[in-house]
N, C-alpha and C positions, 0 to 999 in steps of 0.2 A: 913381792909387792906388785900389784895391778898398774898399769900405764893410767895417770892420775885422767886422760882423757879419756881414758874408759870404763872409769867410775862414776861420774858427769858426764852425763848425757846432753844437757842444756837445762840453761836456764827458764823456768816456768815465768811469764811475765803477764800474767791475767792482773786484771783492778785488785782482785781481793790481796794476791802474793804482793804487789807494789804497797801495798798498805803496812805490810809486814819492814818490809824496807826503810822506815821511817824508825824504828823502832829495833835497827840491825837483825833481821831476820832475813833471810834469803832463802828463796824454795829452787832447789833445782829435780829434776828427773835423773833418777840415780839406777846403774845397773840391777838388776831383779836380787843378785846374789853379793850385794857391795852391804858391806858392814858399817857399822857405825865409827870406827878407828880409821876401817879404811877411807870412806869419804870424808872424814875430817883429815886425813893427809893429804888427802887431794887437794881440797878449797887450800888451805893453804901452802901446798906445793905449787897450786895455779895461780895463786891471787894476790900472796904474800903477804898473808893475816891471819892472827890470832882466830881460834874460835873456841868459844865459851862452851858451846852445847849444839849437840848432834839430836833431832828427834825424824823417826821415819815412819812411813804408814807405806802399806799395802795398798795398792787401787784394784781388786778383781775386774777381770773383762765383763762387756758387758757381751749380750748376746743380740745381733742384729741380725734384718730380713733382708734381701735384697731378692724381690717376686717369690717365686717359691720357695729359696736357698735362703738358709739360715746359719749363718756364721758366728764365730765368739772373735772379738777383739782380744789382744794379747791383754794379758794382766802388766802391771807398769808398777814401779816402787817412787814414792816422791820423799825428797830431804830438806826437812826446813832446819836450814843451818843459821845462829845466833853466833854474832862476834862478840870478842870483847870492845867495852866501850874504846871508842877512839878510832876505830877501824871502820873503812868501808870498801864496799868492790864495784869498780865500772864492769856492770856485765855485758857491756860493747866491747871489753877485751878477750871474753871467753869466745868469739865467732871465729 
């Protein structure tokens, strides 16, 4: 088993993720190669909560210029982790 910090990257905190939050969904930035079991031992090995449902997407890099040079951003994996009801997480505790 992975160090539950290095499965969790941090927490995503844009308008749209906070919206999810209302509704127990939590979006964090999750290792590129972290599984679905494994980040659900994480959140609640870190957080001390249930959780309902694990769902993950892939972000491809994109490709930027900087004058001539043209570079690719890393590719990123994001997890929107759903608790069960009754559960919430201060993610001022995960810093």
């Amino acid at each position: 088993m992975k160090d539950p910090r290095e499965v969790l990257r941090r927490p995503i905190l844009t308008e749209k993720s906070m919206r999810g939050v209302e509704l127990g969904k939590y979006t964090f930035e999750v290792a590129r190669d972290a599984t679905k079991p494994e980040i659900r031992e994480a959140v609640e090995r870190i957080f001390g909560v249930k959780v309902a449902k694990v769902n993950t997407l892939r972000i491809p890099g994109k490709v930027r210029r900087r004058g001539p040079y043209a570079y690719r951003t890393p590719d990123r994996k994001k997890a929107i982790v759903t608790l069960q009801p009754g559960y919430k997480i201060d993610l001022e505790q995960f810093a």
